[in-house]
PABA-812489 format. One record per atom (N, C-alpha, C, O, CB): x, y, z; residue number from 1; residue in one letter. Coordinates in Angstrom, 2 decimals, padded with zeros to 5 digits. Glycine has a CB too. Example, Ala and Ser with C-alpha at 12.3 -4.5 7.8 and 13.67 -1.06 7.14 Angstrom:
PABA-812489
       x       y       z vokol vexro
  013.19 -005.69  007.80     1     a
  012.30 -004.50  007.80     1     a
  013.20 -003.30  007.80     1     a
  014.24 -003.32  008.46     1     a
  011.31 -004.47  009.05     1     a
  012.85 -002.25  007.08     2     s
  013.67 -001.06  007.14     2     s
  012.90  000.03  007.87     2     s
  013.41  001.14  008.04     2     s
  014.08 -000.60  005.72     2     s
//
This chain:
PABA-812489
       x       y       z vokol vexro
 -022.34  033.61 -032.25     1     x
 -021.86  032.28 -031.96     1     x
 -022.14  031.97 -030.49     1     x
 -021.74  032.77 -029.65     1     x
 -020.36  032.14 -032.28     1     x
 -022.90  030.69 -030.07     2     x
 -023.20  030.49 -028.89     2     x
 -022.02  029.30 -028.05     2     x
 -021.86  028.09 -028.25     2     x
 -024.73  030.07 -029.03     2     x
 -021.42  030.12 -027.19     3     x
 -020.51  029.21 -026.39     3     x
 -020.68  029.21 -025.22     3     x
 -021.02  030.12 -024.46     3     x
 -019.27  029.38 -026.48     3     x
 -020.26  027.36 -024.92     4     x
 -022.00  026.84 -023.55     4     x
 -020.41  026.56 -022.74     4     x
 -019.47  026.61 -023.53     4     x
 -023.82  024.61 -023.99     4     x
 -020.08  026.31 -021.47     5     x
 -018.97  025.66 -020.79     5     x
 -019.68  024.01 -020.51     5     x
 -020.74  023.53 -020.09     5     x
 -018.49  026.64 -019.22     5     x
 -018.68  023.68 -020.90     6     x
 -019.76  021.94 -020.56     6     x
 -018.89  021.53 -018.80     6     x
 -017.82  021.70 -018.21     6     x
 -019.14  019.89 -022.46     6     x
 -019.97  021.05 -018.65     7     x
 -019.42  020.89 -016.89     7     x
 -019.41  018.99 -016.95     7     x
 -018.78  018.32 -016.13     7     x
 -021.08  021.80 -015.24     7     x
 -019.91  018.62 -017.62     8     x
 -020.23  017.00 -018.07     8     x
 -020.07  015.82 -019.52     8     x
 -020.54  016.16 -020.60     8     x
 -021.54  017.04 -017.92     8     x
 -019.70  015.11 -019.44     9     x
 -019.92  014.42 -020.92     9     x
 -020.37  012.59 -020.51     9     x
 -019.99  012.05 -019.47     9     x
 -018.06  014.57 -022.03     9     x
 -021.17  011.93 -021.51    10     x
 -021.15  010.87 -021.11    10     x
 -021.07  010.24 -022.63    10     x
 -021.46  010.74 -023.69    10     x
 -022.27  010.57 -020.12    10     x
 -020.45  009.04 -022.38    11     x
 -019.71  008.36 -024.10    11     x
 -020.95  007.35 -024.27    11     x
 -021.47  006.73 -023.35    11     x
 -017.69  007.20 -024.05    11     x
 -021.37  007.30 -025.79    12     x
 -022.52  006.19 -025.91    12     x
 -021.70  005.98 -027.03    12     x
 -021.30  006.74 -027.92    12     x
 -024.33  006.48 -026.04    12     x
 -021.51  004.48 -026.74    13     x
 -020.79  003.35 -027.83    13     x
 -021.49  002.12 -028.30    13     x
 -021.11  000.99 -027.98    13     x
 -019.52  002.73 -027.21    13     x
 -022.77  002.43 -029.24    14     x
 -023.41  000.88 -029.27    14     x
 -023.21 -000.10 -029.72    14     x
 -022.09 -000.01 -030.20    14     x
 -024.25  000.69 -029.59    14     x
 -023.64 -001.17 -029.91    15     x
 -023.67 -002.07 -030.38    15     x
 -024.05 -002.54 -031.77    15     x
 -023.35 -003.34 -032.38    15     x
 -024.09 -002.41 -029.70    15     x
 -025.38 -001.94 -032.37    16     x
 -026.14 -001.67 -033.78    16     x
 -025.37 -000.52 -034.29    16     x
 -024.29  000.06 -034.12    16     x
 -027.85 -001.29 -033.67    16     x
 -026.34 -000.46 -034.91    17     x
 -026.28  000.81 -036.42    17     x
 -026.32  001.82 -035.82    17     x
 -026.92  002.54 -036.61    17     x
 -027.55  000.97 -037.66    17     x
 -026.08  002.46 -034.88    18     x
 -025.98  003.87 -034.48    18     x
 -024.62  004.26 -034.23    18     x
 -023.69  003.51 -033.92    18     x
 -026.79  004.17 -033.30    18     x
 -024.59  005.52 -034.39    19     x
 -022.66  005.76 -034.31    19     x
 -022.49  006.09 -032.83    19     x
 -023.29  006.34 -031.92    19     x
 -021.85  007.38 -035.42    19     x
 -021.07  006.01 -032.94    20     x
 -020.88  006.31 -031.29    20     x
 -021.00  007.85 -030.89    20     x
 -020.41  008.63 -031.63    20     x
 -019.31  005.81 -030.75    20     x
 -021.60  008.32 -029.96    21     x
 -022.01  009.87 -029.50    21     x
 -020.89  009.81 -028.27    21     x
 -020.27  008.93 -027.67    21     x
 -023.98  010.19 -028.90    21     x
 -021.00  011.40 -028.26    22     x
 -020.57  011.75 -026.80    22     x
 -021.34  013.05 -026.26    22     x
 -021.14  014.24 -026.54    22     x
 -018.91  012.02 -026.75    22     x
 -022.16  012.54 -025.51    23     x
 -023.15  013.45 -024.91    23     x
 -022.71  014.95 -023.74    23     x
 -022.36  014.82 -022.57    23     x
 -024.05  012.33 -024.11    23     x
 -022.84  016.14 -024.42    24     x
 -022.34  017.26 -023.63    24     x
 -023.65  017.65 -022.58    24     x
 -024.87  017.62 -022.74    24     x
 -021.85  018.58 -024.72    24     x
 -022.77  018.03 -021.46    25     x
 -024.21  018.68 -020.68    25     x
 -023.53  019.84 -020.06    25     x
 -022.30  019.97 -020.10    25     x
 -025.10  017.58 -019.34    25     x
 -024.50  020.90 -019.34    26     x
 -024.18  022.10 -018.74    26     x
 -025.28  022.30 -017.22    26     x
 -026.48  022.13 -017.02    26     x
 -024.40  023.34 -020.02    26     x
 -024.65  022.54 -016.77    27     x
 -025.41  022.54 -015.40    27     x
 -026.69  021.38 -015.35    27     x
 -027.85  021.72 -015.12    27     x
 -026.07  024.17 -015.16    27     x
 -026.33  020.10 -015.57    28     x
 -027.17  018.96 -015.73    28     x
 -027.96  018.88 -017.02    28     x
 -028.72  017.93 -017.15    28     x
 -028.07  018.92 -014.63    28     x
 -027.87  019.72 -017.91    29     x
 -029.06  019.45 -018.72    29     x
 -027.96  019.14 -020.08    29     x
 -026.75  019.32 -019.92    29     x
 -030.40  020.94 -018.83    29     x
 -028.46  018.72 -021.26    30     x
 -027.73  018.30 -022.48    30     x
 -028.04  019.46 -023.14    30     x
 -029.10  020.09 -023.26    30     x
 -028.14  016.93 -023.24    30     x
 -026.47  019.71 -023.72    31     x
 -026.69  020.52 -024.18    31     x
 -026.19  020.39 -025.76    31     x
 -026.37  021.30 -026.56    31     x
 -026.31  021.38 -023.36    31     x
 -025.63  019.35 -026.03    32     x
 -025.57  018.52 -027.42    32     x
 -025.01  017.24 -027.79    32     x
 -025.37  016.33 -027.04    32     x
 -024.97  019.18 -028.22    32     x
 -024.41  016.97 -028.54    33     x
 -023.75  015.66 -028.70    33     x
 -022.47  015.89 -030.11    33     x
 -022.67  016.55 -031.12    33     x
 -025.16  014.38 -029.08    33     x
 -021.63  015.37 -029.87    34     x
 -020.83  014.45 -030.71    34     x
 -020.60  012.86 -031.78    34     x
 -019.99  011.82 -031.57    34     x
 -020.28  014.41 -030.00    34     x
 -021.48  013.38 -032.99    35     x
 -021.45  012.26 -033.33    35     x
 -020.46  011.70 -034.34    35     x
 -020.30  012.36 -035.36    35     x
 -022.52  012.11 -033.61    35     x
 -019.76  010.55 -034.19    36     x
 -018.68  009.76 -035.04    36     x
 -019.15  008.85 -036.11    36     x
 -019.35  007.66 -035.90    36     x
 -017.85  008.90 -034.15    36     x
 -019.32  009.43 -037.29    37     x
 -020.04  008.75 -037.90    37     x
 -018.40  008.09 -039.50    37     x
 -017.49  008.80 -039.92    37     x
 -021.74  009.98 -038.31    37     x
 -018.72  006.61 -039.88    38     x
 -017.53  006.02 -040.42    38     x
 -016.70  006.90 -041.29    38     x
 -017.21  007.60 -042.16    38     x
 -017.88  004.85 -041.15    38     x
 -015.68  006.89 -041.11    39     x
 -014.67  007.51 -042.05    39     x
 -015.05  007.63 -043.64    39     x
 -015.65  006.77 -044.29    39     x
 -013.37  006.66 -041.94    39     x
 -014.59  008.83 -044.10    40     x
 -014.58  008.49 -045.54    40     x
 -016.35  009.06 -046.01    40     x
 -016.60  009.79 -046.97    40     x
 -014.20  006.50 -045.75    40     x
 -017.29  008.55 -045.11    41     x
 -018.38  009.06 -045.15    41     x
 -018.51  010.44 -045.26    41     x
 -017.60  011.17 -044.86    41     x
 -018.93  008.68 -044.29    41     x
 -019.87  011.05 -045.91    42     x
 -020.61  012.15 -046.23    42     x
 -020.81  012.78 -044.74    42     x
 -021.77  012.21 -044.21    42     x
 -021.99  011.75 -047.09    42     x
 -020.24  013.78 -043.86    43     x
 -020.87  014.80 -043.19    43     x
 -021.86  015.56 -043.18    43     x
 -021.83  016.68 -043.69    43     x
 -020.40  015.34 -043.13    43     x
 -023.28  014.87 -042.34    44     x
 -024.03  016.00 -042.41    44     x
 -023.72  017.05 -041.93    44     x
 -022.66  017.09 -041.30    44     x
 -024.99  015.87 -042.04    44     x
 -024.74  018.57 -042.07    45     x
 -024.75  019.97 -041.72    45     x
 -024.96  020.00 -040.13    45     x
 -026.04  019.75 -039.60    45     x
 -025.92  020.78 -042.54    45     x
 -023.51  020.43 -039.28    46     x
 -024.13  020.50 -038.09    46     x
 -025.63  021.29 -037.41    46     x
 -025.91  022.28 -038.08    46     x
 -023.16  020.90 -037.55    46     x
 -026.27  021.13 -036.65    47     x
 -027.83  021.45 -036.53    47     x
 -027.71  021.84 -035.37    47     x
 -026.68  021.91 -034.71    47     x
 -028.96  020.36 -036.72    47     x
 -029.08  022.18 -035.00    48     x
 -029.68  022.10 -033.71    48     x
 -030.33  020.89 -033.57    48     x
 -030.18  020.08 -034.48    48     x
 -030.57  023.14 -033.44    48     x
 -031.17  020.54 -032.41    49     x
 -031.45  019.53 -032.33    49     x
 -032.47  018.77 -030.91    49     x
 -032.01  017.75 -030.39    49     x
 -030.25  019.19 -032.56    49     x
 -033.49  019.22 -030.51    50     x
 -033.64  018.57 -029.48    50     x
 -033.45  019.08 -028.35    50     x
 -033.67  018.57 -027.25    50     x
 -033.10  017.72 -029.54    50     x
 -032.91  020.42 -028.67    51     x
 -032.58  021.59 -027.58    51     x
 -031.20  021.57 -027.25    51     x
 -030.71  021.99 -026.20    51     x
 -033.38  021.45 -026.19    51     x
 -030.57  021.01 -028.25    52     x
 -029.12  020.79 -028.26    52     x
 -028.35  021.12 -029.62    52     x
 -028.83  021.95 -030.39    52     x
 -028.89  019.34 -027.91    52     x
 -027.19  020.49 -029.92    53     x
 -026.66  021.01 -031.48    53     x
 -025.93  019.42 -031.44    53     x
 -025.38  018.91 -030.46    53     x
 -025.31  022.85 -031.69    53     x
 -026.07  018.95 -032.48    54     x
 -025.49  018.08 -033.21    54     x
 -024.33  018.40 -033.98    54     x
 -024.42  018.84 -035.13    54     x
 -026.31  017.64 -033.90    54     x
 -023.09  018.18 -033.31    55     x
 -021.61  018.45 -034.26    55     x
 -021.40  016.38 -034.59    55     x
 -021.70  015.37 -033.96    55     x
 -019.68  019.54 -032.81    55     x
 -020.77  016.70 -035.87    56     x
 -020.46  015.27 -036.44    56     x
 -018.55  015.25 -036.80    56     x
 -017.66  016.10 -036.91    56     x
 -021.61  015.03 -038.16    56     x
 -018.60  014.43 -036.84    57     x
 -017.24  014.14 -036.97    57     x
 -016.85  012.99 -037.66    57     x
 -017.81  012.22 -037.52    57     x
 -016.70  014.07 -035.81    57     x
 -015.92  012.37 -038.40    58     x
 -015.50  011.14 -039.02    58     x
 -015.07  010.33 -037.46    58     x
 -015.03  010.99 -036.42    58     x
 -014.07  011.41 -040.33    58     x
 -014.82  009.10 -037.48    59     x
 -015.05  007.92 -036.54    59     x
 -013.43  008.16 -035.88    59     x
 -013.16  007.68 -034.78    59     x
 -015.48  006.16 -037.45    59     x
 -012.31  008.98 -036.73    60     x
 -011.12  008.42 -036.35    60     x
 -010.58  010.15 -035.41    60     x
 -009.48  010.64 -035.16    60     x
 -010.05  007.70 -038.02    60     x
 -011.51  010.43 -035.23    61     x
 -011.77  011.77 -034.47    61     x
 -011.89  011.72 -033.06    61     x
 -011.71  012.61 -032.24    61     x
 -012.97  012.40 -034.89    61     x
 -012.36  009.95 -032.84    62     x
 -013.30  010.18 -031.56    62     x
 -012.11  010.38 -030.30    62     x
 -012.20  011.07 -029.28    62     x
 -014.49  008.63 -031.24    62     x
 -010.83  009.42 -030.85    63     x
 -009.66  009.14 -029.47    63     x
 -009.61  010.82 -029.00    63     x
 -009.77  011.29 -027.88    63     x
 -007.60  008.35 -030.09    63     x
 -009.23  011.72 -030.66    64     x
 -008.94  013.54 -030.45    64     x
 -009.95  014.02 -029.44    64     x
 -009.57  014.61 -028.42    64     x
 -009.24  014.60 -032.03    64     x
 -010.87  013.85 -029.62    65     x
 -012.48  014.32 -028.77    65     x
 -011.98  013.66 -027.40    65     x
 -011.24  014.51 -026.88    65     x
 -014.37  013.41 -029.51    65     x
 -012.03  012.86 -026.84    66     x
 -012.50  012.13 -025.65    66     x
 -011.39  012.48 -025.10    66     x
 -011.54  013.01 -024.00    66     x
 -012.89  010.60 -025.65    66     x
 -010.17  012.37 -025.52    67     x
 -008.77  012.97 -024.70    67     x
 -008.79  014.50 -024.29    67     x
 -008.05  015.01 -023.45    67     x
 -007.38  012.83 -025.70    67     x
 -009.93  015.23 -025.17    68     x
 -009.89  016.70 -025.20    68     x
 -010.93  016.97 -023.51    68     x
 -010.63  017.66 -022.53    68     x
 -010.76  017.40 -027.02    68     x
 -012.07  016.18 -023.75    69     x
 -012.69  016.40 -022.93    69     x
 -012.17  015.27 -021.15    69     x
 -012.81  015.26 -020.09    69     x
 -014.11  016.24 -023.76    69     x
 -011.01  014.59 -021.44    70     x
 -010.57  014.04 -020.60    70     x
 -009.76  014.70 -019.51    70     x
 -009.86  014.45 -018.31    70     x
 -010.07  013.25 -021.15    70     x
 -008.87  015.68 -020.14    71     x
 -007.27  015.99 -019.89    71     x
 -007.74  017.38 -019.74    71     x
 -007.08  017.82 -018.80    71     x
 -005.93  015.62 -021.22    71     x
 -008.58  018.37 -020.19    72     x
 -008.37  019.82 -020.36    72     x
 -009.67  019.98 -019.82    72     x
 -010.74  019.41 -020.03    72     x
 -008.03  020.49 -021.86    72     x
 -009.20  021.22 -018.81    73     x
 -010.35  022.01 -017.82    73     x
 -010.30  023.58 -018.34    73     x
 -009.21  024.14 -018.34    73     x
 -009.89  021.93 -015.91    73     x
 -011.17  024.11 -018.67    74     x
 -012.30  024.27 -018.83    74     x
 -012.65  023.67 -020.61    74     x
 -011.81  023.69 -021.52    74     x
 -012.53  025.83 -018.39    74     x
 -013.65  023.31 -020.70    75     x
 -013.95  022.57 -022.16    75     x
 -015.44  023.64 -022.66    75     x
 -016.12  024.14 -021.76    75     x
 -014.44  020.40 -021.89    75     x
 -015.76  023.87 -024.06    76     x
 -016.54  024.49 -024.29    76     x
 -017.05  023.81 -025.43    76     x
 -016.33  022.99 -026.00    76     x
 -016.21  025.66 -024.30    76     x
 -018.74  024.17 -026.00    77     x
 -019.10  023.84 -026.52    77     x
 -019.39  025.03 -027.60    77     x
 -020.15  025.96 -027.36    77     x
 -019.73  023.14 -025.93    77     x
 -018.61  024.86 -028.90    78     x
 -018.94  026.09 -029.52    78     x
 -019.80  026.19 -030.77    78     x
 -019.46  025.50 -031.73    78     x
 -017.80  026.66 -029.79    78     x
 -020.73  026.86 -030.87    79     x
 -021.89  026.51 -032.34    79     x
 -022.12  027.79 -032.94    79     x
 -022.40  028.84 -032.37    79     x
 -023.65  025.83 -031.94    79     x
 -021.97  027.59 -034.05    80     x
 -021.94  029.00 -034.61    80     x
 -023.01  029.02 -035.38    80     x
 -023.65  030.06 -035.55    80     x
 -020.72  029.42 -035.40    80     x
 -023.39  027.70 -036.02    81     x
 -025.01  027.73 -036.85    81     x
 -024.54  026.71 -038.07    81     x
 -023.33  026.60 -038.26    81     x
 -025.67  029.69 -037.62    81     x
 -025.26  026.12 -038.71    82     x
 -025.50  024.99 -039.74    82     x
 -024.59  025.88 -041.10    82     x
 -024.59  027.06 -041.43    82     x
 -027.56  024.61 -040.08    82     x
 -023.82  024.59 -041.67    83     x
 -022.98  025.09 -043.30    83     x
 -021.82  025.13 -043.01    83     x
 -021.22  025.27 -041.94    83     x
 -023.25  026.60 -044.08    83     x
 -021.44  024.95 -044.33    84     x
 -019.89  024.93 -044.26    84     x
 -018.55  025.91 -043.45    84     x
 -017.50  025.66 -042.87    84     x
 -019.68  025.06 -045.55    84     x
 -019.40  027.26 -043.88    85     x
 -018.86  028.32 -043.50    85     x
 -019.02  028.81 -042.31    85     x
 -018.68  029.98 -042.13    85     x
 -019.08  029.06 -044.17    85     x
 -019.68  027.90 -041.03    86     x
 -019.57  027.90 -039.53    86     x
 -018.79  026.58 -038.90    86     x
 -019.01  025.38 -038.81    86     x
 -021.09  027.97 -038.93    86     x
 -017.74  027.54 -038.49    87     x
 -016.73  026.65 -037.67    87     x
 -017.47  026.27 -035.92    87     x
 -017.33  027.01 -034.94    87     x
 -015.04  027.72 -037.55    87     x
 -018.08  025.20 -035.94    88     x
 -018.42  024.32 -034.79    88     x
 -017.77  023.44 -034.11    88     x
 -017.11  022.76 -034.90    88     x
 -019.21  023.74 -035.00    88     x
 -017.60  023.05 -032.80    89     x
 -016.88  022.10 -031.91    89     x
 -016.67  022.28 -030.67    89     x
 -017.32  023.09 -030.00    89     x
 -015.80  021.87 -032.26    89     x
 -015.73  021.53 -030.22    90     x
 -015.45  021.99 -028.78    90     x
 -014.11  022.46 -029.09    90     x
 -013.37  022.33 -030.06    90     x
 -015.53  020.81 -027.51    90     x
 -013.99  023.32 -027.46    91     x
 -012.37  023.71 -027.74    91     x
 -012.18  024.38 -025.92    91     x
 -012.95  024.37 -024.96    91     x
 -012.08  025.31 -029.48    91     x
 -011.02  024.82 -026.08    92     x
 -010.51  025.00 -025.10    92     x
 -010.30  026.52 -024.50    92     x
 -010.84  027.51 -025.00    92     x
 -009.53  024.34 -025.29    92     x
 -009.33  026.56 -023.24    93     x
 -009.86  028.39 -022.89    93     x
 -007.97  028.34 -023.83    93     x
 -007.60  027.43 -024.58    93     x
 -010.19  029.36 -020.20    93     x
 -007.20  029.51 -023.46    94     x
 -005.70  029.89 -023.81    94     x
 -005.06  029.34 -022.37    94     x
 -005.53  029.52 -021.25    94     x
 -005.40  031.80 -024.15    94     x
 -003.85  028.62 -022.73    95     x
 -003.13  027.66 -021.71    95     x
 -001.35  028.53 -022.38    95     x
 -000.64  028.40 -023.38    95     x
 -003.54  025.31 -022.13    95     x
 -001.33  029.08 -021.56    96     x
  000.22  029.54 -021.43    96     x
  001.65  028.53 -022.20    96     x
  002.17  027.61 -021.57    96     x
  000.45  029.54 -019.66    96     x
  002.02  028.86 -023.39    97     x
  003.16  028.04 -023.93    97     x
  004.01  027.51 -023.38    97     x
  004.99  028.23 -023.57    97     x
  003.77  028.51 -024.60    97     x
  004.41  026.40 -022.58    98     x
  005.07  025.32 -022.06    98     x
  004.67  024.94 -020.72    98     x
  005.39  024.40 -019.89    98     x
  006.39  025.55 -022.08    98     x
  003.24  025.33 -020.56    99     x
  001.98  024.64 -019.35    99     x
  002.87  023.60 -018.98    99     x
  003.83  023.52 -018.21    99     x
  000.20  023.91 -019.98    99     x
  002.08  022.53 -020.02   100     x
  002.53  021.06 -019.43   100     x
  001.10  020.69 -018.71   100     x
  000.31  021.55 -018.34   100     x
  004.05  021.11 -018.15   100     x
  000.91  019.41 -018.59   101     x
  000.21  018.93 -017.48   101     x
  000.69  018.80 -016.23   101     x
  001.87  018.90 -015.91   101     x
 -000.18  017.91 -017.70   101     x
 -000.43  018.52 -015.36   102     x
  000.35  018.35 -014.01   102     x
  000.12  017.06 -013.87   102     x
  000.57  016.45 -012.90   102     x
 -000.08  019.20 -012.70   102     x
//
């Protein structure tokens, strides 16, 4: 399982037929994306992609995502490989039970 630390993200929200992404990067370069594609819809197989990995998500995911990569330091990008039976996403390091934010 390949886990990248993302040091960057940038949100693409268009206008047309494309779903909204959220672009991961690591020491400047992309290193995948987040895509929100409509609820209720068919999930494709997360991939590779372009020299990156494509994780997908339903549309009502995106507030969970963007608060994750908003609020929490260190953020990771985790890919384990295409199918059902590889758990892919981002996630976080272990934060001590009653942290809190500051």
């Amino acid at each position: 399982m390949a886990v990248t630390k993302i040091d960057e993200y940038e949100v693409m929200y268009s206008a047309n037929s494309f779903p909204p992404r959220i672009w991961l990067k690591a020491a400047g370069k992309f290193i995948g994306q987040l895509i929100f594609l409509p609820n209720g819809s068919s999930l494709p197989p997360d991939a590779t992609s372009g020299g990156g990995v494509n994780v997908y998500y339903h549309l009502a995911h995106f507030q969970n995502a963007i608060d994750l990569l908003r609020n929490e330091k260190p953020m990771f990008l985790s890919f384990a490989g295409s199918g059902g039976l590889n758990e892919n996403g981002i996630k976080t390091t272990a934060e001590p039970v009653g942290e809190g934010e500051a």
